[in-house]
C-alpha positions in Angstrom: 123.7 -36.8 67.0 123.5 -33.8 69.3 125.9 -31.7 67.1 123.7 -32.4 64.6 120.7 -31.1 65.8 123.0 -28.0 67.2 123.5 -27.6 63.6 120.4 -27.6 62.2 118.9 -25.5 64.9 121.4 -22.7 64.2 120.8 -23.1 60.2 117.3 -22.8 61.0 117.7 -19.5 63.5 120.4 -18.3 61.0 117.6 -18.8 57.9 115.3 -17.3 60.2 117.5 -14.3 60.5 118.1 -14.2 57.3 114.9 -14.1 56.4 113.6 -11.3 58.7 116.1 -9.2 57.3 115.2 -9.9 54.2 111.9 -8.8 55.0 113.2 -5.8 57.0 114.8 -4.7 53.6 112.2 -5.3 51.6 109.9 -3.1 54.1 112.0 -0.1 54.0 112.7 -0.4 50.2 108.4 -0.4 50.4 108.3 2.2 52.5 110.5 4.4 50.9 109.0 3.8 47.9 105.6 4.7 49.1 107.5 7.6 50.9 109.1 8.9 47.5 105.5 8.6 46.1 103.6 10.7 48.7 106.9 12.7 48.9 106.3 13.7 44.8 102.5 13.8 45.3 103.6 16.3 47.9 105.7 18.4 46.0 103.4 18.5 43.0 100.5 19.7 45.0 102.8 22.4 46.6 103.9 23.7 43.1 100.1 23.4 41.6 98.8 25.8 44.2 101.7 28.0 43.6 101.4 28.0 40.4 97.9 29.4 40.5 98.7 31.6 43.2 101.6 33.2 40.9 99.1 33.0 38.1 96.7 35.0 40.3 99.6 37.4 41.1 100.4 38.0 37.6 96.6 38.8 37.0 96.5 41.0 39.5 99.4 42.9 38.1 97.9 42.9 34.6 95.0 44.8 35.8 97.0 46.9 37.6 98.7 47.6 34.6 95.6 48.0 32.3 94.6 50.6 34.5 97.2 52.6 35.3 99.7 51.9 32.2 102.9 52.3 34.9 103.2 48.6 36.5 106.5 47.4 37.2 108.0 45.2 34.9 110.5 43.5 36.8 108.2 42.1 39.5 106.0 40.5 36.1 109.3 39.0 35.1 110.3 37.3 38.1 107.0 36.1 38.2 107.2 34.3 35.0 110.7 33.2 35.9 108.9 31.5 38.8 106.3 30.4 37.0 108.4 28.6 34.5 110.7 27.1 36.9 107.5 25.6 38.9 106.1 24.3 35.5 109.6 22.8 34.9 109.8 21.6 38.4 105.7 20.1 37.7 106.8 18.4 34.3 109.9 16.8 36.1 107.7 15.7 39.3 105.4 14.2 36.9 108.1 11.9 35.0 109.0 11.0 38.3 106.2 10.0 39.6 105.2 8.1 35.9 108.6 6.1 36.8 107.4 5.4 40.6 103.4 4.5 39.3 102.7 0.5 39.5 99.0 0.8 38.9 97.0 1.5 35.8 95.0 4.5 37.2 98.3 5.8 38.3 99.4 5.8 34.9 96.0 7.6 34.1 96.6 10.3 36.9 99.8 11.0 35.5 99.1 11.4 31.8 96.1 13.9 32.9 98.6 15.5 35.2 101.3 16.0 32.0 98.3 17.2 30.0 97.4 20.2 32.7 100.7 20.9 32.6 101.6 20.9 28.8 98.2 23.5 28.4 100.0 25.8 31.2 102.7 25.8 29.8 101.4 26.9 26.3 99.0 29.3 28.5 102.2 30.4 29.8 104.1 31.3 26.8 101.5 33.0 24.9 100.5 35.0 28.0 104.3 36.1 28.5 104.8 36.7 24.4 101.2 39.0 24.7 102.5 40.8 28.0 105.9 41.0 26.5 104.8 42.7 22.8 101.9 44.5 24.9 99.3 43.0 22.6 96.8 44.0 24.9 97.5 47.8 25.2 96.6 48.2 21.7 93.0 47.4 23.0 91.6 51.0 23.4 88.1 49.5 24.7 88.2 48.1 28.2 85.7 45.7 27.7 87.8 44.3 24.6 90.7 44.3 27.0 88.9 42.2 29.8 88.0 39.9 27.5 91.3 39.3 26.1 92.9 39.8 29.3 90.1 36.7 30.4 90.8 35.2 27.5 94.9 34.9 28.1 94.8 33.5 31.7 91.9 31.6 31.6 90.8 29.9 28.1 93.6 28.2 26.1 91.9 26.3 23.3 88.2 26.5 24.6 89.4 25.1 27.7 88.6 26.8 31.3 92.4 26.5 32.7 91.5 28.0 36.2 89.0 25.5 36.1 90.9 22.9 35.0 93.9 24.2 37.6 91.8 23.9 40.3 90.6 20.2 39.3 94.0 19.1 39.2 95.0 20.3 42.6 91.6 18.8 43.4 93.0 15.6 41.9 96.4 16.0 42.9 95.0 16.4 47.0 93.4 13.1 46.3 96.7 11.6 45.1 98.6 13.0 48.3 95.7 11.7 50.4 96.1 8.5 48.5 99.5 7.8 48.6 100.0 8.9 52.2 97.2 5.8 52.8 99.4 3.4 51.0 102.4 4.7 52.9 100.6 3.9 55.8 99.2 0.6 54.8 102.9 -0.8 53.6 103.8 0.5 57.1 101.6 -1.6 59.2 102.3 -4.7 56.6 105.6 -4.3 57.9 105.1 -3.8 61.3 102.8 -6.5 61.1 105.0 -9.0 59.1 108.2 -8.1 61.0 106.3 -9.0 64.2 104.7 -12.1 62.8 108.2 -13.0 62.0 109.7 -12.3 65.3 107.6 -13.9 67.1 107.8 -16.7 65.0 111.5 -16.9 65.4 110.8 -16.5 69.3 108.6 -19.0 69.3 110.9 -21.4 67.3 113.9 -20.5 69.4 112.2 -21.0 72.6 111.2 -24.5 71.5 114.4 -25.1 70.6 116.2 -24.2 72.9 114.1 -26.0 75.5 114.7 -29.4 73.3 118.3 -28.7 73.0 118.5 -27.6 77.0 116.3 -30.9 77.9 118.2 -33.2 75.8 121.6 -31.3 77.4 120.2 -31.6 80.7 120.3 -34.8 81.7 123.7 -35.9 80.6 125.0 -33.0 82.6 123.6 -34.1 85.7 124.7 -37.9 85.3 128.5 -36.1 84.6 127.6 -34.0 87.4 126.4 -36.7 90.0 129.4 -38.8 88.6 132.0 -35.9 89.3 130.4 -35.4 92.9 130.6 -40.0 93.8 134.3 -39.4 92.7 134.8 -36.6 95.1 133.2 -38.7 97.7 135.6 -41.5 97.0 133.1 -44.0 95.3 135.7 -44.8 92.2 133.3 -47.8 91.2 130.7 -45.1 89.9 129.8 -45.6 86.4 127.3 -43.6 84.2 125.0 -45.5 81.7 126.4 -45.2 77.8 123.2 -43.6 76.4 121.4 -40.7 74.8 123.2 -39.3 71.7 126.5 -40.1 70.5 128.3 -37.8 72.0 126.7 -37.7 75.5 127.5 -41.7 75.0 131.7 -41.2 74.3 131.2 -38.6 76.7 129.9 -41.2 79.5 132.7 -43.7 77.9 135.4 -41.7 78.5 134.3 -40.5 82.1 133.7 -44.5 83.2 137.4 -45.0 81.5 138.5 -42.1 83.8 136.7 -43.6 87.0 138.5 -46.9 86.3 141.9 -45.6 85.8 141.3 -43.4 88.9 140.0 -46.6 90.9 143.2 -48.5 89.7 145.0 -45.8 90.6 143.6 -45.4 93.9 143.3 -49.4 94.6 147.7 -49.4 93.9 147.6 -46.6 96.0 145.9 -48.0 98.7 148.1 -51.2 98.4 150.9 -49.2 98.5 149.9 -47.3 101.5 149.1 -50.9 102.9 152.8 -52.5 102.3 154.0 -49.2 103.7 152.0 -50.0 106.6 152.7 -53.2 107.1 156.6 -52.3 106.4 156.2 -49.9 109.0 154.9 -52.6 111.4 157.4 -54.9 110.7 160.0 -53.0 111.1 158.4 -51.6 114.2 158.0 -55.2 115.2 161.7 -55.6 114.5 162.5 -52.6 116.3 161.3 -53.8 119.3 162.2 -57.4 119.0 165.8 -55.5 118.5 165.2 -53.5 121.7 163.4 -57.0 123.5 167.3 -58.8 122.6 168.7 -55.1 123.4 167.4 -55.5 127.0 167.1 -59.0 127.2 171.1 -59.0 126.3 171.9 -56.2 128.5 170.1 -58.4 131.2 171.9 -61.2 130.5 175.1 -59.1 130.6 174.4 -58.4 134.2 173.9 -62.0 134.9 176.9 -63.0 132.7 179.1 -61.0 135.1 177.5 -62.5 138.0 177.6 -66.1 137.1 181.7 -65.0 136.0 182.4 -63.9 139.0 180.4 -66.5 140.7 182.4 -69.1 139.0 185.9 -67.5 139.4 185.3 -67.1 143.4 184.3 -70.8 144.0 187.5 -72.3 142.3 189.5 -69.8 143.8 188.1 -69.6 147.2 188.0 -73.7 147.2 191.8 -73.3 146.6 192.5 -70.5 148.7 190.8 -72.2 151.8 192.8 -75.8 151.3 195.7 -73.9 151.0 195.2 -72.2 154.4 194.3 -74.7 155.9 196.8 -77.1 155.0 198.9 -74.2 156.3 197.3 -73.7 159.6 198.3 -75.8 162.6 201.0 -78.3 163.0 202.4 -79.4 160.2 200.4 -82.1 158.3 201.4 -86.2 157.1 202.3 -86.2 153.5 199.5 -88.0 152.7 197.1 -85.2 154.2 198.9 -82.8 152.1 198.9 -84.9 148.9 194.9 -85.1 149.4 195.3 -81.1 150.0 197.1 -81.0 146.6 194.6 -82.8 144.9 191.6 -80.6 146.1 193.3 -78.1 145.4 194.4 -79.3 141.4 190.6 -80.2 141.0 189.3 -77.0 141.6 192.8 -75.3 139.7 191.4 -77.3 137.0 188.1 -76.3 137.1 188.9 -72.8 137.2 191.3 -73.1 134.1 188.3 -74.6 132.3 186.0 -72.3 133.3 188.4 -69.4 132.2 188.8 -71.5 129.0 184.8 -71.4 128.2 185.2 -67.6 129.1 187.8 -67.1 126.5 186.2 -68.9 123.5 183.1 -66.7 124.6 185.1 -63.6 124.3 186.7 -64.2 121.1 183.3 -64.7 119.2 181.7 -67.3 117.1 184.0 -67.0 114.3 186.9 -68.6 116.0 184.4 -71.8 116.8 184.0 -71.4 112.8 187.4 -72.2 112.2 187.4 -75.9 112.2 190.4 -78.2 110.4 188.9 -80.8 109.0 190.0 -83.9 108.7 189.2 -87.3 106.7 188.8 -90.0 109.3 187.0 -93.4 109.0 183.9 -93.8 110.7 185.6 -97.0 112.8 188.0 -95.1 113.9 185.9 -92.1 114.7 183.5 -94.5 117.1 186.6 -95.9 118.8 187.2 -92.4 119.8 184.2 -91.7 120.5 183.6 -94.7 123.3 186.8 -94.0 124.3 186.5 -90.0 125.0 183.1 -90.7 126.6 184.5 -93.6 129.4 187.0 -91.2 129.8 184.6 -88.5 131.3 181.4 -90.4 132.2 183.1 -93.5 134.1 183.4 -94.5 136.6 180.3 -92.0 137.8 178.4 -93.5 135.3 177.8 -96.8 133.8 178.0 -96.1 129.6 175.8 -98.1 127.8 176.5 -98.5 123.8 173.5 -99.4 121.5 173.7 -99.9 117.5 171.4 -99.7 114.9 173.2 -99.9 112.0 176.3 -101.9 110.9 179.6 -99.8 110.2 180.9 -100.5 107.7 184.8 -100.1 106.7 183.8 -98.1 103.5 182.4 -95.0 105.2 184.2 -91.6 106.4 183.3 -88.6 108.0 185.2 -85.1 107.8 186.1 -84.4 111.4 187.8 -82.0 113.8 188.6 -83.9 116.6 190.2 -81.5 119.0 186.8 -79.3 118.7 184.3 -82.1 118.2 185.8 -83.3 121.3 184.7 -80.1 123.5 181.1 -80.6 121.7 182.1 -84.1 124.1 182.8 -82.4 126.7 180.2 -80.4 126.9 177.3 -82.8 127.1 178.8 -85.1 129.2 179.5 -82.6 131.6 175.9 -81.6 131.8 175.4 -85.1 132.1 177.2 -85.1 135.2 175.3 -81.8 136.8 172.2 -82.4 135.9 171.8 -86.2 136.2 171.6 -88.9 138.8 174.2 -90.5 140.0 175.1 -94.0 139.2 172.4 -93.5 136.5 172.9 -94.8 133.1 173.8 -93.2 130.7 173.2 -94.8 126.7 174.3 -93.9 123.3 172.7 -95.1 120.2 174.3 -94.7 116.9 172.4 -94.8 113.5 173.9 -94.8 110.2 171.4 -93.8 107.5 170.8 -91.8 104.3 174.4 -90.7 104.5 174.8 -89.0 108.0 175.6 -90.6 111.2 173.2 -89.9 113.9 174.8 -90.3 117.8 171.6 -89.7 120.5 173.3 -89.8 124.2 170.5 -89.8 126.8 170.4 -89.6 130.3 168.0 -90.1 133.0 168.3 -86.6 134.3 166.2 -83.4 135.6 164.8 -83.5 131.9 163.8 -79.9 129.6 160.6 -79.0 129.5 159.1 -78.3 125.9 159.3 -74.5 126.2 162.8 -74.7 127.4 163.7 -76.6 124.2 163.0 -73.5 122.1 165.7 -71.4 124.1 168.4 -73.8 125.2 171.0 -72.8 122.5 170.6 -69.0 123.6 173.7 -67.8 124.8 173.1 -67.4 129.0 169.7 -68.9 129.1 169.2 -71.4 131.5 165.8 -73.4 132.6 164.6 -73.1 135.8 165.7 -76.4 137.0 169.1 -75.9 135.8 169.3 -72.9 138.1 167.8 -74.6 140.7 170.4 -77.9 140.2 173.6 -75.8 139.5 173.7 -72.3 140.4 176.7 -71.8 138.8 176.4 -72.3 135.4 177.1 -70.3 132.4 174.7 -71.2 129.8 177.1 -71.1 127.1 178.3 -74.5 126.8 175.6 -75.5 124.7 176.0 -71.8 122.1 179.2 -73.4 121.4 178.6 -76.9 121.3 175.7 -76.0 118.5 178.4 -73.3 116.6 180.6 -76.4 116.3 178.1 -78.8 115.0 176.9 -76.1 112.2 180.8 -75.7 111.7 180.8 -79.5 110.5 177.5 -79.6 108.5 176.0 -80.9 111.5 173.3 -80.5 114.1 172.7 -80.9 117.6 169.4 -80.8 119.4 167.8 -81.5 123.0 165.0 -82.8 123.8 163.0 -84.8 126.8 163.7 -88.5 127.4 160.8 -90.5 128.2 159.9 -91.1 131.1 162.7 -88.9 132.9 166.0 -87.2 131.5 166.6 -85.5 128.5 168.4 -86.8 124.8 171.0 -85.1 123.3 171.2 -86.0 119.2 174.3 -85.4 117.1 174.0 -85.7 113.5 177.5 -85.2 111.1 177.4 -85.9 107.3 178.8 -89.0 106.6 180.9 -90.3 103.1 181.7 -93.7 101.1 184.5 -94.6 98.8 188.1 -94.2 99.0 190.0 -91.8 101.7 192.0 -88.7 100.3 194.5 -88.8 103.6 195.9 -85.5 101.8 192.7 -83.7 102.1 192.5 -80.5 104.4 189.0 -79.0 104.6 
């Protein structure tokens, strides 16, 4: 739409143009015409008054020659060379200026013009053929003479030719006068129509351009205001979709830009955002990493403590009955059997505390590497009450509950040797951290295809925040440090590694009112027994 009206106001200014040099042509092919015909009127006048000023000449010198009969010739020969030539010149202007006449009084002027001329012309050639043959000298009166002489230059067919000379420079001063007006006239038409027709193109571009600039204007400034909200960030900016056509794709196109620019900046700022928050996180993990960094290297520290802690008491404990089964008088056998038996309990403490210290130091993945066995589940419980009277009696009194029937059909996948230290393990925090002469129960549960063994105790009990720790390697409650000062706090690490090892689980947690429950669970299998199978 806007194109359009672009078009059609440059047709219009290019008509316009057009047309005013149309005009300007048409002025200076008007001027110079009115130019060529004052030009000839000019030149006509100019060779009628020397034509009688020749003619005058030539008179002059026919007197002379009247009276003294010894004029020269040659001076009255050029002067009818002249003559002729401006007759000739007279007779050409005239045709000319015939050709140039558009008026019928031009026309008129002309023809008497060509008349004057014609009768000079004959004036001419019968003067020169009488001056020539010296017609006149055969006058011997003078008074015949001056009337011939008269009668040569100045009557031609009863006509006065001076006067009729002097009427047609009379007439031809009017024509000069005459055409110089129109000249002047066609002059100021053009003047006057060239500025009517610039102004009029002014006045037509100015309102043009003003339409075109107002109609121009306020697009630009929506573009404008919309370029300036993008540079201040504001992506949602849109521009409304009207005016003409082009204005309107125009506005289309920039709101297609500002969305593709707000997507772009909205993935952007997502994408800063995950890097952000991947920066945190890992940040985060960083300094859990540097939290377990320090809170190992603590631990560490403490592990060496509680190592060497451990290794003294066994060893001092058997380095003190051996002295002092040594010092003094010698002892009764039975004193130094009891001496050998204090001293075997602590040898045997040691060698399981230097056992613990071992499986530590060779890493979970020797706790991984489990044989398992097919073993059916009656036999497995026979083992079970059997391993636990062995280490809980006679300091304290086992007490077996079952839920569930077991039946003869059902097998479990077992390593005994290590699921015996997971035994072992519990029990003997059974015995540190619980009363004596306490009971102590196990339940069994055989359900959904696992077998569930929960051993409780009616000890110092875990407190729910301890729960959340207790299978950290080192970590020990409070109360355990308070009971036994000499623990490890690994016992449990390994007990757990074992459990995972066989599918299982193990997990602690208090026993109501006092005392805390320990629960085993180890998937469980029906059918027939593969006693070839090796896991």
């Amino acid at each position: 739409m806007y194109l359009r009206k672009l078009a059609i106001s440059l047709c219009v200014l290019l008509a316009i143009i057009l047309l005013q040099s149309a005009i300007a042509f048409w002025a200076h092919q008007n001027s110079e015409f009115h130019t060529e015909r004052n030009r000839v009127a000019n030149q006509m006048l100019s060779e009628f008054v020397s034509l009688r000023a020749d003619k005058q000449r030539l008179k002059v010198w026919l007197a002379e020659y009247l009276i003294t009969e010894d004029a020269n010739t040659t001076f009255r020969d050029a002067l009818f060379v002249r003559m002729q030539q401006q007759l000739t010149q007279l007779d050409q202007l005239a045709i000319r200026d015939q050709l140039l006449s558009s008026y019928e009084a031009d026309l008129q002027h002309t023809m008497q013009q060509v008349k004057v001329i014609s009768l000079l012309q004959s004036n001419l050639q019968t003067l020169e053929h009488a001056l020539r043959t010296r017609e006149i000298a055969l006058y011997q009166n003078d008074t015949e003479r001056w009337r011939v002489l008269i009668s040569l230059f100045d009557k031609l067919q009863d006509t006065d030719l001076a006067e009729l000379l002097q009427q047609a420079i009379a007439l031809q001063k009017q024509r000069v006068n005459s055409t110089e007006q129109e000249a002047l006239t066609a002059v100021k038409q053009v003047k006057l129509t060239i500025a009517l027709m610039s102004l009029a193109g002014l006045v037509f571009a100015i309102f043009i351009g003003y339409h075109l600039s107002k109609a121009l204007s306020r697009p630009l400034q929506q573009l404008l205001h919309g370029t300036k909200q993008l540079q201040q960030g504001h992506f949602d900016h849109r521009i409304a979709e009207t005016g003409p056509a082009e204005f309107a794709e125009l506005a289309r196109q920039f709101n297609l830009m500002s969305g593709y620019i707000a997507n772009f900046a909205e993935k952007e700022k997502q994408s800063q955002y995950a890097a952000e928050q991947l920066v945190q996180d890992r940040t985060a993990q960083l300094q859990q990493a540097l939290a377990q960094l320090h809170q190992a290297e603590y631990r560490q520290k403490q592990l060496l403590a509680d190592i060497s802690h451990e290794l003294r008491t066994p060893a001092t404990s058997i380095q003190g009955e051996a002295e002092i089964s040594l010092r003094g008088q010698d002892k009764t056998s039975s004193e130094y059997k009891e001496a050998f038996s204090r001293i075997l309990a602590a040898t045997q403490q040691l060698s399981r505390r230097i056992d613990d210290l071992l499986l530590l130091a060779r890493g979970e993945d020797k706790l991984l590497q489990v044989q398992l066995q097919p073993q059916p589940l009656a036999m497995f419980m026979q083992n079970i009450r059997d391993t636990l009277r062995q280490q809980l009696e006679p300091t304290f009194k086992l007490q077996w509950l079952s839920h569930s029937q077991i039946a003869d059909e059902y097998w479990l996948l077992i390593d005994g040797e290590k699921f015996a230290s997971v035994l072992r393990i519990i029990t003997e925090n059974a015995k540190h951290y619980a009363k004596h002469t306490d009971v102590v129960t196990l339940a069994v549960k055989v359900e959904d295809a696992a077998l569930t063994l929960e051993l409780r105790d009616l000890g110092i009990g875990i407190s729910a925040e301890d729960e959340l720790r207790l299978f950290e390697r080192h970590y020990r409650s409070n109360a355990a440090r308070q009971t036994r000062p000499d623990g490890l706090g690994i016992g449990l690490c390994i007990a757990k590694a074992i459990m995972e090892a066989h599918d299982g689980a193990i997990t602690l947690s208090a026993n109501q009112p006092t005392g805390t429950r320990v629960t085993l669970t180890l998937p469980l299998f029906s059918g027939v027994i593969d006693e070839s199978t090796h896991y």
